[in-house]
matplotlib code that plots the C-alpha trace (Angstrom):
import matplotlib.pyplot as plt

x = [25.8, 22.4, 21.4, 21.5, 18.9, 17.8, 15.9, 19.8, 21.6, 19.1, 19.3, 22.7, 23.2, 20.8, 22.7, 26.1, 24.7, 24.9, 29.0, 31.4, 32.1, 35.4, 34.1, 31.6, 33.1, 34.6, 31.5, 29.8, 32.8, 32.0, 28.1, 29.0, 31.3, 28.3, 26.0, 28.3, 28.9, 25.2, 24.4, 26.6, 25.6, 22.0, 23.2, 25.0, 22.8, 19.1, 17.6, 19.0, 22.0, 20.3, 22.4, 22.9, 20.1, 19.0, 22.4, 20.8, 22.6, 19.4, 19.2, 22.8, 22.2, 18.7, 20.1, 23.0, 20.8, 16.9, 14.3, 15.4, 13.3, 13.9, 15.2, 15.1, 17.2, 17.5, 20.0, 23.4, 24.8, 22.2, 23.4, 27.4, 26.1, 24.2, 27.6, 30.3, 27.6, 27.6, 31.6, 32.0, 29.4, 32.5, 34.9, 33.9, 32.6, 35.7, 37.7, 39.0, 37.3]
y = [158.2, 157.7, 157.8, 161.8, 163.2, 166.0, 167.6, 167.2, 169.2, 171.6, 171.8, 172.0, 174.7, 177.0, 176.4, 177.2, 180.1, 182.4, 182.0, 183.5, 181.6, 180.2, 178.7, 176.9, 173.7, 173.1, 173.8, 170.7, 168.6, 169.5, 168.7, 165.4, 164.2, 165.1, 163.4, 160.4, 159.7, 160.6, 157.6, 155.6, 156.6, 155.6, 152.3, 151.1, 152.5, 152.5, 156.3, 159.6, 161.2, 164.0, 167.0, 165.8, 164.0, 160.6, 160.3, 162.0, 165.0, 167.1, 166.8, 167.7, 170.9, 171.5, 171.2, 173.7, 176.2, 175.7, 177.5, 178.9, 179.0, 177.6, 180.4, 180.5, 179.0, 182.7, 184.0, 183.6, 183.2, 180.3, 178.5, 178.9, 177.5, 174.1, 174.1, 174.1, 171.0, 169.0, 169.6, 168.4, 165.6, 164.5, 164.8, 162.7, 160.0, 160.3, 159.4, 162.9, 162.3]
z = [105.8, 104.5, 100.4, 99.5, 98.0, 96.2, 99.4, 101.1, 98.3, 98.8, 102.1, 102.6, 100.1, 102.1, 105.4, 103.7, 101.5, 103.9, 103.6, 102.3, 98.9, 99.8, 103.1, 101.6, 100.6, 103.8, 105.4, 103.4, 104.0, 107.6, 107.4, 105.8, 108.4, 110.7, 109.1, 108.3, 111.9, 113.2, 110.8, 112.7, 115.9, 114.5, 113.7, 116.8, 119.4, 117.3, 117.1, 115.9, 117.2, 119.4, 117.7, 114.8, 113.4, 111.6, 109.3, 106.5, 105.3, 105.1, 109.1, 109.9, 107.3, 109.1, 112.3, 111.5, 110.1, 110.6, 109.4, 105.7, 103.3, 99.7, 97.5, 93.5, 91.5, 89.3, 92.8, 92.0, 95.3, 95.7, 92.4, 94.0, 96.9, 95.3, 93.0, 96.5, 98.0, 94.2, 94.4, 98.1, 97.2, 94.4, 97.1, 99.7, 97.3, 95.7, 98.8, 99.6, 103.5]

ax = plt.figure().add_subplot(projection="3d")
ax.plot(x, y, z, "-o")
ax.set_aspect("equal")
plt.show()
């Protein structure tokens, strides 16, 4: 999978806000895996998997939920949601794939 940036965490908390709080970690472990094997799809074959993106995390979010605007970091719901993508971010570097 490609660096993560800031723009992914963001973008992956807005497509898994909309969840129920308990879903929400296993929809990031799910958006990871996406994006982990669009990046290799990218590499062996040369451009961008055609549903789920470049390898970036922010394209497998974008691509699960487009459109959503940035919401402010004073909504509680979207300060649960950044938390379940920083938690799931722990996970899958940790091993826990």
């Amino acid at each position: 999978m490609r660096t993560i940036t800031h723009g992914d965490v963001t973008a992956a908390a807005r497509a898994v806000r909309p969840l129920p709080p308990a879903a929400r970690r296993r929809a990031v472990r799910s958006l990871l895996a996406k994006a982990d094997a669009a990046d290799r799809f990218r590499k062996r074959f040369g451009r961008a998997h055609p549903v789920w993106g470049n390898g970036s995390l922010m394209a497998a979010a974008l691509g699960a939920e487009p459109g959503r605007g940035e919401p402010f970091l004073s909504e509680a719901d979207y300060l649960e949601a950044v938390a379940a993508v920083l938690e799931a971010l722990l996970d899958w570097r940790g091993g826990a794939r």
